[in-house]
C-alpha positions as CSV (number, residue, x, y, z in Angstrom):
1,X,0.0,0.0,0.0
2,X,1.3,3.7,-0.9
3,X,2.1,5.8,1.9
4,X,2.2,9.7,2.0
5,X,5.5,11.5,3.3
6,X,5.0,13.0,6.4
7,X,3.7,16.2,4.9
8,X,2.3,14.9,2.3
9,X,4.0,17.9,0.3
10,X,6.6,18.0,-2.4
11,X,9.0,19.3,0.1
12,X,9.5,15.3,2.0
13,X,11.9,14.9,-1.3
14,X,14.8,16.5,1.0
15,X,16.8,19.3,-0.5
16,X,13.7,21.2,-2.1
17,X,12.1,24.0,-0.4
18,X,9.0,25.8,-2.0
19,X,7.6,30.0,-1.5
20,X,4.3,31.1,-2.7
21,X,3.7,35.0,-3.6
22,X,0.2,36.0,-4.5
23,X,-1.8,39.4,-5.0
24,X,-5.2,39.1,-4.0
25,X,-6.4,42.3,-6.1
26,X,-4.4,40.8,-9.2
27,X,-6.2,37.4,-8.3
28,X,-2.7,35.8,-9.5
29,X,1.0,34.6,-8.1
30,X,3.7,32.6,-8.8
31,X,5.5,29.1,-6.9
32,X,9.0,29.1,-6.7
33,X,10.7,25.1,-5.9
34,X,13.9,25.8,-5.2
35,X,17.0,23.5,-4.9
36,X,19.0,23.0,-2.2
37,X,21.8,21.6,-4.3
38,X,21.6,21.8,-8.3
39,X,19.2,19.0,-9.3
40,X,18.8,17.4,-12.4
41,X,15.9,18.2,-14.1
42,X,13.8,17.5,-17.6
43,X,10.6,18.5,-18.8
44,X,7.5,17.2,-21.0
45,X,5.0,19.5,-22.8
46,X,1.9,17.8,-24.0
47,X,-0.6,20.8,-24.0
48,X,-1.3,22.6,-27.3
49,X,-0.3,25.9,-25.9
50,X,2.5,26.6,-23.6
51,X,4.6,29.3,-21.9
52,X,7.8,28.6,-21.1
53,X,11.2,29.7,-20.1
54,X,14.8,27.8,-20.5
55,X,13.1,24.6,-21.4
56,X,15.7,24.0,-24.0
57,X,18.4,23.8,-22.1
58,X,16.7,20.8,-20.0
59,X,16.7,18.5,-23.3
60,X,18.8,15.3,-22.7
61,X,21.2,16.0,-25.4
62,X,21.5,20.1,-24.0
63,X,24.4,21.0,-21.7
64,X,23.5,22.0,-18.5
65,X,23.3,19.2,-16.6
66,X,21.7,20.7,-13.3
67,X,19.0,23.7,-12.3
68,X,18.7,26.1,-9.2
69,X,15.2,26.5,-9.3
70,X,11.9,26.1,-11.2
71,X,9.2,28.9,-11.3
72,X,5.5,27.8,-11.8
73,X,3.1,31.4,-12.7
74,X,-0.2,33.1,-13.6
75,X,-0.2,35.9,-15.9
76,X,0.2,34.3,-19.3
77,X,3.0,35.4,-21.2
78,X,3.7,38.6,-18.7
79,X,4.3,35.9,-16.1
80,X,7.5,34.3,-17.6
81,X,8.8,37.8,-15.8
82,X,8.6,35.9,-12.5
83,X,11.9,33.7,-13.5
84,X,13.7,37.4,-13.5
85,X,12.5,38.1,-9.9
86,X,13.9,34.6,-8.8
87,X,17.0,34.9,-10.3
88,X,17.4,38.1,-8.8
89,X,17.2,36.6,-5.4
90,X,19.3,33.5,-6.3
91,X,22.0,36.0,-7.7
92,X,22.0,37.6,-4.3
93,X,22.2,34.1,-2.8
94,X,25.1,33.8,-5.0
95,X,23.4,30.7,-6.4
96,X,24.0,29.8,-10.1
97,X,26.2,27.9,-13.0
98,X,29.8,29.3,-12.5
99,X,30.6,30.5,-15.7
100,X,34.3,32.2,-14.9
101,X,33.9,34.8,-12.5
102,X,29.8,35.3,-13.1
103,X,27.5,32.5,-11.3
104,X,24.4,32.4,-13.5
105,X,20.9,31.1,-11.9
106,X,19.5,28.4,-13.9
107,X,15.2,29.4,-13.6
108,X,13.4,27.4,-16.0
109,X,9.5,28.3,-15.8
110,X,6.0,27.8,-17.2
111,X,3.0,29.8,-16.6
112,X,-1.0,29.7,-16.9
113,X,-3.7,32.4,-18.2
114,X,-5.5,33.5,-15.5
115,X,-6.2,37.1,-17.2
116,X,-9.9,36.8,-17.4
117,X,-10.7,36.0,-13.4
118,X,-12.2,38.4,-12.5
119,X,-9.3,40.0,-11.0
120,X,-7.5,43.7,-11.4
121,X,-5.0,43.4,-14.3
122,X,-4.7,46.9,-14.9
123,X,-0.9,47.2,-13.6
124,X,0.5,50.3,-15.6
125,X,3.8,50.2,-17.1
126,X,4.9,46.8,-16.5
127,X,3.6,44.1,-14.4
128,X,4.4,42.7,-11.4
129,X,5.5,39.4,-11.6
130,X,9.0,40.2,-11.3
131,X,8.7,41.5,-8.0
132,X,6.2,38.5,-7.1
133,X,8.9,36.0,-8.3
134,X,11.8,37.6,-6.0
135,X,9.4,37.6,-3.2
136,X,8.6,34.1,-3.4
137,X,12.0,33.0,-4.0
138,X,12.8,35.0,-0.1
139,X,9.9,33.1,1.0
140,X,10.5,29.6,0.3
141,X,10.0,26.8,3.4
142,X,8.9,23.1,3.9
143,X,5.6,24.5,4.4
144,X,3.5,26.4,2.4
145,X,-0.3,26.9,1.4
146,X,-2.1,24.7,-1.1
147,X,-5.6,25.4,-3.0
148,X,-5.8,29.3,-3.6
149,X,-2.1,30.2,-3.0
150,X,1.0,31.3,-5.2
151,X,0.3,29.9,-8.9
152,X,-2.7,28.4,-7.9
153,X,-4.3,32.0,-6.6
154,X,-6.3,32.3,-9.9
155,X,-6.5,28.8,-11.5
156,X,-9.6,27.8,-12.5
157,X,-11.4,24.5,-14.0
158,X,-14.4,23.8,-15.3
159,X,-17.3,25.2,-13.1
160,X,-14.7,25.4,-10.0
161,X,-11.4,27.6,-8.7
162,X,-8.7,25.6,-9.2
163,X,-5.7,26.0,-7.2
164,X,-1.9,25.1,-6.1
165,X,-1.8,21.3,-5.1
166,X,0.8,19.3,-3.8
167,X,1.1,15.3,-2.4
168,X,3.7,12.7,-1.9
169,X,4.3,9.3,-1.4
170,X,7.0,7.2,0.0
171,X,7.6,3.4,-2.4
172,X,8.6,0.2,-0.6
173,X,12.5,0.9,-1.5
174,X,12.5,3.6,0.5
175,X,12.6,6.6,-2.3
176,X,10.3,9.3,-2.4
177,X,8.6,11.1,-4.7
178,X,6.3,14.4,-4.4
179,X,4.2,16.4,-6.9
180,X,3.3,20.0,-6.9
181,X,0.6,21.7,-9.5
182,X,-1.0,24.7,-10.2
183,X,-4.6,23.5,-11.7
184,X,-5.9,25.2,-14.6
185,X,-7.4,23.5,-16.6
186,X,-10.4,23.7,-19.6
187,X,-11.1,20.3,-18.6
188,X,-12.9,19.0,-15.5
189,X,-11.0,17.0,-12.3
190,X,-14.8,15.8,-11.0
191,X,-17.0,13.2,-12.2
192,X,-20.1,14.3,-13.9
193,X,-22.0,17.2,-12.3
194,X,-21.0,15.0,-8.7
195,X,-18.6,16.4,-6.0
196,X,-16.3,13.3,-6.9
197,X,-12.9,13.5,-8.1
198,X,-11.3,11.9,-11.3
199,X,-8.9,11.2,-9.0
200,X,-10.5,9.1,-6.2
201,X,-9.0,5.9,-7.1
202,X,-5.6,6.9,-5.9
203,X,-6.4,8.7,-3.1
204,X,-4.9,8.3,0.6
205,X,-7.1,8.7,3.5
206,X,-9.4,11.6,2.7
207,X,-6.8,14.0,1.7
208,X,-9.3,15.3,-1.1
209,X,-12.6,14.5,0.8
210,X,-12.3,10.6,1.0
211,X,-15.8,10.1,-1.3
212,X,-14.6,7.8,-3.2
213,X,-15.7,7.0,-7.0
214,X,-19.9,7.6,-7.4
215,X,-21.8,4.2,-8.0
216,X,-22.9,4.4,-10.1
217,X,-21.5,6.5,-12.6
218,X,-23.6,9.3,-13.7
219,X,-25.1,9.5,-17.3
220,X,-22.6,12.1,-18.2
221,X,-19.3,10.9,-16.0
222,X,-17.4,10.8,-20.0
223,X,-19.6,13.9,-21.7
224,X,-16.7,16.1,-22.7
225,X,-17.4,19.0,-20.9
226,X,-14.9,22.4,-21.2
227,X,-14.7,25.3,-19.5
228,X,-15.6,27.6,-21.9
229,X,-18.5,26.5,-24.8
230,X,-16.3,27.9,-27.1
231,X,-13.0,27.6,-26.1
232,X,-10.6,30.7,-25.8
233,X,-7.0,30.1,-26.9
234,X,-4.7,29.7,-24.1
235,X,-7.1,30.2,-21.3
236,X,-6.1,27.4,-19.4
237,X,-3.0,25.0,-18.6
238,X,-2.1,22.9,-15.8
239,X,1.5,23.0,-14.6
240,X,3.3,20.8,-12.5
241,X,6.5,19.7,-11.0
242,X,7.4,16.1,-9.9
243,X,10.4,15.5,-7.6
244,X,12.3,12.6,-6.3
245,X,15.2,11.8,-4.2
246,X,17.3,9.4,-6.3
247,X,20.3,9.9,-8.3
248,X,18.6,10.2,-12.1
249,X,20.1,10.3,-15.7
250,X,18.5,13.5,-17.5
251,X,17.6,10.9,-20.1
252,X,15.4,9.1,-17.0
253,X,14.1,12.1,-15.5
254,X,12.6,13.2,-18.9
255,X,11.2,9.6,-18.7
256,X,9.9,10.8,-15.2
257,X,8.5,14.0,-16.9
258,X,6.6,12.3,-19.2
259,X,5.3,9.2,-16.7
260,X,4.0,12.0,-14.6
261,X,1.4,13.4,-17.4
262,X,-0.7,10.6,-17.1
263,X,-1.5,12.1,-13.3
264,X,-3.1,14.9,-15.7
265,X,-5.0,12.5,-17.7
266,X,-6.0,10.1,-14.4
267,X,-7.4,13.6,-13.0
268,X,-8.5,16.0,-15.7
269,X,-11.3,14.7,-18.4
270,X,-10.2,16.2,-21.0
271,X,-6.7,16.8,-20.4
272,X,-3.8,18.0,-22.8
273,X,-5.8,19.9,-25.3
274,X,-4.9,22.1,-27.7
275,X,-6.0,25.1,-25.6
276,X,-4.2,24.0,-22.7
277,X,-0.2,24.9,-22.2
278,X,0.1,20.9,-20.1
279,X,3.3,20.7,-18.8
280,X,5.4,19.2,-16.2
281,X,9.1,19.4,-15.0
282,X,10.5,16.6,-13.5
283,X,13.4,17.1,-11.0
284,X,16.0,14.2,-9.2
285,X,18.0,15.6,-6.5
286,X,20.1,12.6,-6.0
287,X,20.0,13.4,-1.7
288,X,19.6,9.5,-1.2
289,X,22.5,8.8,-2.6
290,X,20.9,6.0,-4.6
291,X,20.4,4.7,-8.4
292,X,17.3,3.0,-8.8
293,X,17.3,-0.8,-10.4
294,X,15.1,-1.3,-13.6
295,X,11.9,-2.3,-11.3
296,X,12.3,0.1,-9.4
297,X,12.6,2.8,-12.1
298,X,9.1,1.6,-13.5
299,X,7.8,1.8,-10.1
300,X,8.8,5.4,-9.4
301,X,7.2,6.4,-12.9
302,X,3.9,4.8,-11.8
303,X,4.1,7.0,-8.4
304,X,4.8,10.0,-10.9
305,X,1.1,9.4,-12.2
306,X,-0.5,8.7,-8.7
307,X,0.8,11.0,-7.3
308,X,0.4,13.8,-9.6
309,X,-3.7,12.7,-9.8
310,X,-3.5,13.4,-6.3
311,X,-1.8,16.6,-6.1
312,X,-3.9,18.0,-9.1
313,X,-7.4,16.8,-6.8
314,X,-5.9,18.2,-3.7
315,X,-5.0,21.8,-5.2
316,X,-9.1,21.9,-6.3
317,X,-10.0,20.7,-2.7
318,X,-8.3,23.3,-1.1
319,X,-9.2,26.1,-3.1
320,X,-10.8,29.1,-1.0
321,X,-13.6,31.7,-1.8
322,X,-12.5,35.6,-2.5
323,X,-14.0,38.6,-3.6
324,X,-15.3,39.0,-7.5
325,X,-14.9,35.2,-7.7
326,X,-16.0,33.9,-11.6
327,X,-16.5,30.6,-10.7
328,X,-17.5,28.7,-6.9
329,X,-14.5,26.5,-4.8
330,X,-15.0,22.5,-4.9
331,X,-16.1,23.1,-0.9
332,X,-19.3,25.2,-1.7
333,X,-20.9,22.0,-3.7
334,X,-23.9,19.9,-2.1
């Protein structure tokens, strides 16, 4: 039986810390997971629409073997400003790939549209992700909020908030794995018009409300339904991070990457469409000092998708009511 870390957070992977910076007026944030040590890292984009930063250089066959940080953040396009912020604060840190004399943080990023909330996005000149990125980067614990927090703050899905989730789980070697994910997608992570989640089948304890599947199915569990009748180009994405403690090849942590997307498809009907940005980065720290054996690889990438479904669920479960809300929170259904 899969157990949860002790937090049941992203964070039991030792040697990553995460900050959360969010502007309730803006209705939007950003998530900063930042490594202790440089980690090896990878990433996999199946959605039709992304936003990213530095993903290039995290191709198998790219140089840099190791990031600083990852940046997960609303705004669309004017959110990619947050990986500026962070680096920023790493610089301070002096944090970064030593290139002679200069130290050069390695941010990559990914963000989500969350422009038509219902929030203030009237900034002026230039907005304000930058400054949201450097103050998550200074804010960054083993603890931090889930549901309507950080990159999460705006996310929404169909006919619900979405919001920042996060889980973990511990395998029978002794390895761990965590997830972290800011929902937004066009898709739907319940069954049907029900309060259940796509995800109930992996669940642990009642960490998303413990109810299970619905027996029966209703009519309509498998109607595609989308959050907008007619679809607005990149309006949505879910973005995501999967983290584990072993020593990982890039090669195999791209495999991670990928083996972690099918948490989106276990939890989001539809996932991965062409209006959504789907993305997730996959990062190995190496702090247990170990190399996982062939079965063990496969059952680490099978976590990956567990317990991604999870964190996805959780980040809807959590998600709290505000002001000028567009949609309700998972908590206000009957």
């Amino acid at each position: 039986m899969v157990k949860a870390g002790p937090r049941n957070l992203i964070t039991d992977v030792p040697g990553v810390s995460i900050g959360n910076a969010s502007d309730s007026k803006l209705k939007s944030g950003c998530t900063v997971i930042l490594c202790e040590n440089p980690a090896t890292a990878a990433v996999q984009v199946l959605g039709g629409a992304p936003g990213t930063r530095e993903t290039d250089l995290l191709e198998p066959h790219n140089t840099v073997e190791a990031i600083n940080a990852l940046v997960l953040s609303g705004g669309s396009a004017f959110g990619l400003d947050s990986g500026s912020g962070v680096q920023a604060a790493l610089r301070e840190m002096g944090v970064g790939f030593a290139v002679g004399t200069q130290r050069i943080p390695i941010v990559p990023g990914a963000v989500l549209f969350d422009m038509l909330n219902g929030g203030d996005k009237n900034w002026g000149r230039y907005p304000p992700y930058r400054e949201l990125g450097y103050e998550a980067a200074h804010s960054a614990s083993s603890d931090f909020s889930l549901g309507t927090a950080g990159a999460g703050t705006g996310a929404t899905v169909n006919g619900l908030k979405g919001g920042l989730g996060s889980a973990s789980a511990l395998l029978q070697s002794g390895a761990i794995i965590g997830a972290l994910v800011a929902v937004n997608a066009l898709g739907m992570v319940t069954v049907g018009q029900s309060r259940h989640f796509w995800a109930a089948p992996f669940e642990i304890g009642d960490e998303f409300g413990g109810l299970g599947l619905p027996q029966p199915l209703p009519h309509d569990a498998v109607k595609v339904k989308t959050k907008f009748s007619d679809p607005e180009r990149d309006a949505n994405t879910t973005i995501g991070v999967i983290a584990t403690d072993l020593i990982l090849t890039k090669a195999q942590t791209k495999r991670l990457a990928i083996a972690a997307h099918d948490g989106y498809a276990r939890a989001i009907w539809p996932a991965h469409t062409p209006f959504d940005g789907d993305l997730v980065f996959a990062i190995a720290t190496g702090s247990s000092g170990k190399v996982p054996e062939l079965t063990e690889f496969i059952d680490l990438c099978a976590t990956a998708a567990s317990t991604m479904a999870r964190a996805v669920a959780r980040g809807v479960h959590a998600a709290a009511p505000a002001d000028n809300d567009a949609v309700p929170v998972w908590s206000s259904l009957r």
